[in-house]
Structure formats: structure tokens, C-alpha cells
N, C-alpha and C positions, 0 to 999 in steps of 0.2 A: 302806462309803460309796461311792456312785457317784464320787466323785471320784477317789481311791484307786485305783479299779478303770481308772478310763480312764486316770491315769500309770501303773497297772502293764504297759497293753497298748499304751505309747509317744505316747499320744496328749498332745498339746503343749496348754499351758493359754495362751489367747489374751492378756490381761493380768493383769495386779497390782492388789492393792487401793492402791499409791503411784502406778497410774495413773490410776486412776478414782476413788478410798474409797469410805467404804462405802454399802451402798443397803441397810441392813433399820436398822428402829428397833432393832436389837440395838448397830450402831457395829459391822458387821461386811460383807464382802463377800460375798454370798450368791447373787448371777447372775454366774455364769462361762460362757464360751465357751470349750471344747475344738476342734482340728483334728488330722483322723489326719497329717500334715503339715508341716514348716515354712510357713508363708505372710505374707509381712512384712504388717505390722499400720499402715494409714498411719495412723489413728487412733481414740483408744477414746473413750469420755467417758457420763457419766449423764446418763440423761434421766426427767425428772421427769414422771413418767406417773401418778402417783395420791396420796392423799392417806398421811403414812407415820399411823399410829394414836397416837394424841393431839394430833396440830399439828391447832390452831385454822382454817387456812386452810378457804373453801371452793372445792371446785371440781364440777362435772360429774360426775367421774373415780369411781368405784367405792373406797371405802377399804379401804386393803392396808397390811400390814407392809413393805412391798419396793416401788423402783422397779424400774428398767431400763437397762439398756446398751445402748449403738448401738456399734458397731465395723466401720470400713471396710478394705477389703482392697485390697491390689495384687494385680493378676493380669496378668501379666507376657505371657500369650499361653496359648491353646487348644490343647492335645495334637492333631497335627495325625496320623489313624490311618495315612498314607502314610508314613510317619517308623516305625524301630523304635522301642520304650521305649530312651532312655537317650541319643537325638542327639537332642535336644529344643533344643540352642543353637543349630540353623541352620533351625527353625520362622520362617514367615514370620507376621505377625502375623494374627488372622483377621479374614476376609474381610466387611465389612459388606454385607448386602441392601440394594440401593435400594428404599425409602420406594415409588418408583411404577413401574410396568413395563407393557409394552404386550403385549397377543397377539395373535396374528397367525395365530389360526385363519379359514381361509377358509369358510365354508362357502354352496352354490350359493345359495341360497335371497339369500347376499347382494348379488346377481345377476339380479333377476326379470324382467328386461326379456330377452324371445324373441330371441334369437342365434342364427348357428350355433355349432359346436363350435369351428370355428377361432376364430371372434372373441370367444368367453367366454375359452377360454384365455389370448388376450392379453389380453384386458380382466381377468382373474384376477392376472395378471402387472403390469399397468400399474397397477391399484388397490393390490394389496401394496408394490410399489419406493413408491409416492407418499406411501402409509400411514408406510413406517418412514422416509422421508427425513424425513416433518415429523413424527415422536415422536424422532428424532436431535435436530432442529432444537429443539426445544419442551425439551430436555432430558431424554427419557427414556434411562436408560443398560440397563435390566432387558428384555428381549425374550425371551419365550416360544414356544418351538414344540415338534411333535411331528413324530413320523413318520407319524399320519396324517392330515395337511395337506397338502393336494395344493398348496400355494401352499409349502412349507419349501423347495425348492429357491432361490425366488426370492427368498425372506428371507436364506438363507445370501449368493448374490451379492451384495444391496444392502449385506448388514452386511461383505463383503469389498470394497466401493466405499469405504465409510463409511472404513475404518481405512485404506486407500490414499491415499485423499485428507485425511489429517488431519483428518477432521471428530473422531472418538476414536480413544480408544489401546487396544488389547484387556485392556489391566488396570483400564480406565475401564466397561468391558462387563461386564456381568452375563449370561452367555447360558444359558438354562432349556430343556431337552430333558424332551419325557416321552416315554417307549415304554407298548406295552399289550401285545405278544405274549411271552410269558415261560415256554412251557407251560417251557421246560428251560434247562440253562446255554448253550448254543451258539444256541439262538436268541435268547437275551436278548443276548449277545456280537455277534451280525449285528446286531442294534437298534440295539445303541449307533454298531456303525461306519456303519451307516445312515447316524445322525442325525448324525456328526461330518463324514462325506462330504458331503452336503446342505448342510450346515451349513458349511465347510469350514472346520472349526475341528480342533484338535490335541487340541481338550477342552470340555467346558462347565463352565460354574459350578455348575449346578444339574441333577443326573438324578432324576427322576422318574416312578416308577412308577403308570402310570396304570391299575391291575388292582384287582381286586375283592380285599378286605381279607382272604377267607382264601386264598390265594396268597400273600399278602404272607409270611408266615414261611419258607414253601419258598424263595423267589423273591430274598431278600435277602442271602445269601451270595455269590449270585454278582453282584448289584448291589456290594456289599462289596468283592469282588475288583474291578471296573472304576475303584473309587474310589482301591485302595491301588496299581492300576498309572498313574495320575496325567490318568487320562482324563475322570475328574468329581471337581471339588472340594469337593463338597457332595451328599449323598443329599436326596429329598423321598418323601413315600407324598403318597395322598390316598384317597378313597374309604370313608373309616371313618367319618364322619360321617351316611353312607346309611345305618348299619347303623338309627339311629333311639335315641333317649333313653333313660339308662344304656348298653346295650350298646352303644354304640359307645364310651365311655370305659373301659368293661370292658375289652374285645376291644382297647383299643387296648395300654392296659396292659399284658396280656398279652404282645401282639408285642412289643415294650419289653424286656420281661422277657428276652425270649430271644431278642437281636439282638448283638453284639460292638461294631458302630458304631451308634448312635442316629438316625434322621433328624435332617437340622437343619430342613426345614421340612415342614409338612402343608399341602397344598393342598385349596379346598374351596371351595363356594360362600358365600359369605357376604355378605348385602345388610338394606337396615333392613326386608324381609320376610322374610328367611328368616334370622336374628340368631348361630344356630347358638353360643348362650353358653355349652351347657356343653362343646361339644368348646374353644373358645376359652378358657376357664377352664383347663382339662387342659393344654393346652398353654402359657398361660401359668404355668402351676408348673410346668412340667416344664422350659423353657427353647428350648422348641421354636418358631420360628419361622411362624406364621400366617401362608398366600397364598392372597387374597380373591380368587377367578377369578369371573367375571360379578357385581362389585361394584356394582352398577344391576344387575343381577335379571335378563338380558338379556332385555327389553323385547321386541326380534324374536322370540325365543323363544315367549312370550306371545300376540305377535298373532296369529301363525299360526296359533295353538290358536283367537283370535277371529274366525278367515276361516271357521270351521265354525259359527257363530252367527249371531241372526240381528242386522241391526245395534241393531235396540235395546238387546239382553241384550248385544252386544260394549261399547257405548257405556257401559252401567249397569256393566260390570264393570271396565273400564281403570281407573279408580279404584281398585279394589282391587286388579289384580293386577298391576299395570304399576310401578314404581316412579316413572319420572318424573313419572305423572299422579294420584301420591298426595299431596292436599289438605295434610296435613298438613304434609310438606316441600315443597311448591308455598309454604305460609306460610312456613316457614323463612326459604326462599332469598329471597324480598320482602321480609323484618326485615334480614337480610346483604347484599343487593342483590347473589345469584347466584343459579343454578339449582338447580332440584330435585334435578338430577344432581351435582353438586358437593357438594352438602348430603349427597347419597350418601355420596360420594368422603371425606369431609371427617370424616363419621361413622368409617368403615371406619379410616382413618389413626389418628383418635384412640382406637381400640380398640389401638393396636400392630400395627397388620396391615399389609402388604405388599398393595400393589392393584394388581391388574392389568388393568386394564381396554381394549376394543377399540375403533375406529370407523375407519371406512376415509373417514372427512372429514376433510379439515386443521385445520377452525376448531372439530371437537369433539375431534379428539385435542391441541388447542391448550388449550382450554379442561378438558379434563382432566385438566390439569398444573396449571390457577391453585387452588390451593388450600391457601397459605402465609399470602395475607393475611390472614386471615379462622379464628376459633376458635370451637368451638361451646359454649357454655356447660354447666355438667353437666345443669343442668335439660333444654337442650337434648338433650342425648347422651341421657338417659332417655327423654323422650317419641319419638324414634326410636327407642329400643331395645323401646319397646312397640308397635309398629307389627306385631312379627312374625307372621305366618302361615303360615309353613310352608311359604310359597311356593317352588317350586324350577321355575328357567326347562325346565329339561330334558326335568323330568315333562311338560309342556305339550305342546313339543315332539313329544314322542315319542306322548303321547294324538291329536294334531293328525294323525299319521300310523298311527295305530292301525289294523291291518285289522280291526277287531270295532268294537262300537260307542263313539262318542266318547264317553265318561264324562267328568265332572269329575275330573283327577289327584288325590289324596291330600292332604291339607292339617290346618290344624288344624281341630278342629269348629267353633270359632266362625266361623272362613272359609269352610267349607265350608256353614253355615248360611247364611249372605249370599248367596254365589252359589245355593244353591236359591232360595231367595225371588224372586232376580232372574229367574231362567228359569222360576218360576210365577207371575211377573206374568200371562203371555199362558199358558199351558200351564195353569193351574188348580193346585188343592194335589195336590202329590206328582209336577206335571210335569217338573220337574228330577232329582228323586230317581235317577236311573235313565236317562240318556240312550242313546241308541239310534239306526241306523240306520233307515231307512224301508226296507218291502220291496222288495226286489231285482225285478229284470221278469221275467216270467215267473212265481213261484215261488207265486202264488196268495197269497200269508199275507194274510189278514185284517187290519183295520184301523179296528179296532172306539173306540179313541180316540185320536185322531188333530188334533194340533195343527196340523202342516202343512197348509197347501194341500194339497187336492186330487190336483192334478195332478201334482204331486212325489213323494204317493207313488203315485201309477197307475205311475208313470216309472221309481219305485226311487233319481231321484238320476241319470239317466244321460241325463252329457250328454256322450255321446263323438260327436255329430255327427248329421247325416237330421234328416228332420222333426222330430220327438222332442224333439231339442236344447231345454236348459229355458234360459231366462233368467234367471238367479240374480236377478242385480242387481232387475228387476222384480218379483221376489217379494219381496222385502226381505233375499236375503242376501246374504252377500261370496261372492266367487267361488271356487269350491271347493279347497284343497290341492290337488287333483289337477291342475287346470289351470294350475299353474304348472309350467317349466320347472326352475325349481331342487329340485321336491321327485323329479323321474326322476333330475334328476344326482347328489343327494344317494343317492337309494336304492342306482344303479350304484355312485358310491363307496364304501358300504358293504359292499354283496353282493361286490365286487372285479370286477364287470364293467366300470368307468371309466363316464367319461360320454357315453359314446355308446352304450351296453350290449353292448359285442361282446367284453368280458375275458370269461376264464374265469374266473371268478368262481364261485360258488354261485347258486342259483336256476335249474332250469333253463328252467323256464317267462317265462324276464324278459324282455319285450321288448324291440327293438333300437331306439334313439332317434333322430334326429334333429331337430336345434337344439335339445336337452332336452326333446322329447316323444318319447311313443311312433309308431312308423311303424304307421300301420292298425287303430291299437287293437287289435292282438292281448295276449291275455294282461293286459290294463288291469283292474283290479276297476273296479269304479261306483265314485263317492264317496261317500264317506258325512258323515252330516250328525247334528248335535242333534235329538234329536227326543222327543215322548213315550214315556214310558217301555212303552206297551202297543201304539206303532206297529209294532213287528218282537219276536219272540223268537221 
């Protein structure tokens, strides 16, 4: 008998039939709860879950021989892996995630307006200090950063202002570090002192590996060691969610399997466009804590990818891929008398998730905290959780700066249908299918069907100055990625040349900037733009 078999092997039988009686039409107790264990038992009791076989009642319920038992536990506190087995009485109790958290990635682009370098750097500085004073102020305690945040310097001062001046107490702080260079143990160990130096903190609450998910198994022994020498109190992964539906719960498992310490939380995108319910699911059975990062879909993300369209197809698409300009929760928040954005926010929360969300405003990072009075109905919670498409701000982004041609990112079919439709309004059927550059000057290609103007493509797109120079705006587009400021500081910060392009860095063709453009267009590609699919190959 299974019973038998688990007291032979010390396992503890949770209650007695003179706690509960009995639950089968026999007059006998036949659902029991074993633990490998002592665990005190605060209470047992039956619950009447179905009909038992012969009683008259009706109910809904499915008819069964047997109910059920409920039985709640005390759990006195969480094996803390810093602590050896067996000093578990001077464990401190564990540590709760705040509900909401702020991050405090900078990135150029948040910055469009032409500067020089000295005065973006302060304005970088002056917008971060103001950001985290009013998410102090507004009550967020959870504050995220990394070490590739050219603003983490000025986040660690303010939040060393913040506990100076009694505004909080460092056991009131939640403070979330991720690293991304990991190839080996001694650089992941320079990472971390990085980010505690930066930071100037003794430790964080949260370390987070922000690498690509097969790394993760190599990589997490010695995140493991920084946790048990008392320098993070909390591991995080992220990135497994890319891997795409099943495998990513597969492969998560997996890592799972063959780690000593567990993460406690998985970080990842998650907005009512991009819903990500089966890594959320996984993680809610597993016990692992869910951090929703760009919780609004980040919307800048988005547009940027819109500044390559032309504006009608930008205008017909925000609707679908923008969160805050999605109808459906635009209705929401007018029935709750809030925003679309909070309807976000509000969704996320009530999923179990941890949010983190940005804005360098005071009255939006103010307003990204109201979200207590106000509950979403379950009807509600579904028709948002159906909104998903696949949407992922990133992919956008990074299409938006694509050196080949702008395609539509990856998404689900039914969204990826809508937006072709949209971009063969004007371009005819199969115009979207395939989006493309126009030809480059000089390079002769043909231009046998051809949506654009004319003159844009004789031009290639290039408008680095002289006559030539095209007028976007007059043609009907936005003005191209390239001519902004933040997308050269951006690239420097990447390549490791800075923002002025004179690091050593990678790239060695990168041009050298000032006020975030290129000096003399050397080395500048053209822009590139949407286009018919048969204007360049």
C-alpha cells in the first residue's frame, strides 16, 4: 500500500481521521497528506467538493465516492542558501518584492533634442536625480539598474542622498542590479563590484543575469558564490522567454534541474500585447517570482520603428502596436475613470507580477503608482489578456536601426496580417510583405515597382546635406532614425566608443560625433526607409 510504503520511508502523515472524519461513502478516511518532514499543521478540515454516491443533493460538482481536504501549514521562514544546513535559527525572515519598482535605464534616444555632449551628460544627470527623487517621493521602494546604464552612476548617488537624508532606510530598499558580461568567473566577480561601486551599496537585493539562456547553466555557479558571500540577496535570470513557445519552458526546466540555488525571480517583458502566459504559468507553479520590465510595451520603442513609415501607415498602426493607443483599454480606463496606461499597470499587478515601469516625468511616474484604488474585473483581466500579439518593444527597436532593410519584427500571424494590410493600402497587394530599402546613389538598381516618390529613390534616402538633401516631412514621412541625435549616442554606447565616438570601442569605421551626430558624414550609411518590396534587392 502506498501508505505503508511512505511511513516505512519516515514520511509524517499530515492529520487523523478524529481531525477531519471521514470523506468516502465507505465511513472511512481515504485523502491523506504525507510530508518528508515535521511541518506544524495550523489547520486540517473537509471540504465538500462533490456529490458522495447516493445522497439525494444536487449540485454542479461531478459525483464521486470521496471529498476533499484542505490543510494549511506554518512556515516559519525560507532556507536562507548563505546560512550552512543546520543554523537556520538566526535566518532572518524572507524578504518580500515590492508590488511596483522603477528603472532607471537611460537610454539617448530619451534625449532627442540636439545638444552638445557636455550638456546631454548633465541633462542625463539632472533627468535621473529628478526621476528617482519623485518614484522615492510617489513611494516606490524597488529601483532597478544595470551596469549598462550610462546614468547607474547617478542613480547609486541619489539613492545614497535618499538614505542620508531619511527619506528611506536601506532595509526599506529594494535595489535590482543586472550584469550581461559573464564569458567566466572573474569577470562576472568585476560585474558585480562594478555595479555595488556605482551603486554604492555593500550589496543588492536583486542580481540578475541579463545573458542569453544557454549561458545561464555555465554562468550560475558563480552568480551562486556572490549570493552565499552576502553581496546579493536574491538571484534573478531573464531571457528565456525569447527562446519562443514550449521551448522556452522546456529549457527553462531544464536549467532548474541543474542549479543548487533556484532563481527567485524571472525577469521579462510582459504587457497586455505581449501576455507571455505560458512562461507566467511555469513560474507561477514553480514559486518563482515574475518582473514585468517595459509593462506598457515601451511605446518609445515603437515609435521609433514609426519614424521609418510613412505617416499614414505610422498613424493606422499605433493602435495596434502601441499599448497606450489600444482602443480597447483606452475603453477600460473611461469605465474606471483612468488611463490606458494604468489599465496596463493594473492588468500586470493582478497577474502576480512585480512592475517595473519607467518615465523620466514626475506626473507619470506619479501616476504609475495610483493603482490601488481601482480592481479589474475577471471579465476584464480576460478581454486584456486577449489583446496579445506578440508584440515585443525591442524587436522594433532594433528593426528601426537595422543596417538591411526595415521589415516588420516578428509577431503573431494574426498581427502580422493587420499590419501588411495597413502598408498595402498605398503600396498595393503584397506591398508590405517584404519591406525594403530604396536604392542606395550611385548603385544603378532598378526600380521596376516602386511605391515611393520618385525622387527618394533617384536619392537612395540620403539626406546627409548639398542640394540633394530630401524633405522627409514634405514627402509625407517622419524624419529618418538617422537624423536624430540619440540613435549615434546610442550606437557609441553600444560599439563601446561613448558618445562622442572616440572610445575604443569596436567598429572601426565609426564616425566621430559631435552634439550626437556624425562630423562630415564620414562612414554614415544612407537611411533607410519602408519601402516596396521590389524597390532594392
Amino acid at each position: 500500500a502506498p501508505f505503508a510504503a511512505l511511513r516505512a520511508r519516515g514520511w509524517l502523515q499530515v492529520y487523523q481521521e478524529a481531525d477531519v472524519g471521514p470523506t468516502s461513502s465507505l465511513g472511512l478516511l481515504t485523502d491523506l497528506m504525507f510530508t518528508s518532514h515535521q511541518v506544524p499543521v495550523r489547520n486540517a478540515q473537509r471540504v465538500i467538493t462533490a456529490n458522495i454516491k447516493g445522497e439525494l443533493q444536487a449540485t454542479d460538482a461531478p459525483l464521486s465516492d470521496h471529498n476533499a481536504v484542505k490543510a494549511a501549514f506554518v512556515v516559519q521562514s525560507v532556507s536562507d542558501p548563505r546560512h550552512p544546513q543546520g543554523d537556520q535559527d538566526n535566518l532572518e525572515p524572507r524578504q518580500e518584492i515590492p508590488a511596483l519598482g522603477f528603472g532607471t535605464h537611460f537610454m539617448p534616444e530619451d534625449l532627442a533634442q540636439r545638444i552638445s555632449d557636455e550638456d546631454f551628460r548633465r541633462r542625463v544627470d539632472e533627468l535621473t536625480e529628478t526621476a528617482v527623487k519623485a518614484a522615492i517621493d510617489a513611494g516606490v521602494r524597488l529601483f532597478e539598474s544595470g551596469n549598462r546604464h550610462m546614468n547607474q552612476p547617478t542613480v547609486g548617488r541619489t539613492l545614497q542622498w535618499a538614505l542620508q537624508e531619511g527619506k528611506v532606510t536601506r532595509s526599506e530598499l529594494f535595489i535590482c542590479g543586472r550584469i550581461s558580461k559573464c564569458k567566466d568567473r572573474e569577470q562576472l566577480l568585476s560585474e558585480v563590484e562594478m555595479l555595488l561601486r556605482e551603486l554604492r551599496v555593500d550589496y543588492v537585493d536583486l542580481l540578475t543575469l541579463d545573458i542569453p539562456p544557454e549561458q545561464a547553466p555555465q554562468t550560475w555557479p558563480w552568480a551562486e558564490e556572490v549570493l552565499r558571500e552576502g553581496r546579493a540577496r536574491h538571484l534573478g535570470v531573464s531571457n528565456f522567454d525569447l527562446l519562443g513557445p514550449k521551448v522556452c519552458v522546456e529549457l527553462f526546466r531544464e536549467f532548474l534541474a541543474g542549479v543548487k540555488i533556484p532563481p527567485s525571480v524571472l525577469a521579462m517583458e510582459v504587457h497586455p500585447l505581449n501576455t507571455n502566459e505560458e512562461m507566467s504559468e511555469c513560474c507561477r507553479g514553480l514559486g518563482i517570482q515574475v518582473m514585468a520590465y517595459s509593462p506598457v510595451g515601451a511605446p518609445h520603442k515603437v515609435e521609433t520603428f514609426m519614424q521609418v513609415l510613412t505617416k499614414s501607415d505610422a498613424r493606422d498602426m499605433r493602435p495596434l502596436l502601441k499599448v497606450p493607443d489600444v482602443p480597447a483599454l483606452q475603453d477600460l480606463g473611461r469605465r474606471y475613470g483612468v488611463s490606458a496606461t494604468q489599465v496596463a499597470l493594473r492588468w500586470n499587478l493582478q497577474r502576480g507580477h512585480c512592475v517595473v515601469s519607467k518615465s523620466w516625468n514626475p506626473a507619470h511616474i506619479l501616476e504609475n503608482t495610483q493603482l490601488f484604488h481601482f480592481c479589474l474585473r475577471p471579465e476584464d483581466m480576460s478581454s486584456v489578456s486577449r489583446l496579445h500579439k506578440g508584440v515585443r518593444g525591442e524587436r522594433f527597436f532594433q528593426a528601426a536601426f537595422a543596417s538591411g532593410a526595415k521589415a516588420l519584427p516578428r509577431m503573431t500571424r494574426d498581427a502580422q496580417d493587420e499590419c501588411q494590410r495597413i502598408l498595402s493600402k498605398i503600396r498595393g497587394p503584397g506591398g508590405g510583405s517584404l519591406p525594403s530599402r530604396a536604392a542606395p546613389r550611385g548603385t544603378g538598381a532598378p526600380s521596376t515597382v516602386s511605391s515611393l516618390p520618385s525622387d527618394i529613390v533617384s536619392k537612395g534616402g540620403n539626406d546627409m546635406g548639398g542640394p540633394d538633401k530630401v524633405d522627409w516631412e514634405k514627402l509625407g514621412f517622419e524624419k529618418p532614425v538617422e537624423e536624430s541625435p540619440g540613435f549615434w549616442r546610442r550606437i557609441g554606447v553600444a560599439t563601446g566608443k561613448g558618445c562622442d565616438g572616440k572610445g575604443k570601442g569596436k567598429g572601426a569605421g565609426y564616425p566621430v560625433l559631435k552634439d550626437g551626430l556624425p562630423v562630415g558624414g564620414k562612414g554614415v550609411p544612407p537611411p533607410m526607409m519602408v519601402g516596396s518590396k521590389d524597390a532594392y534587392r
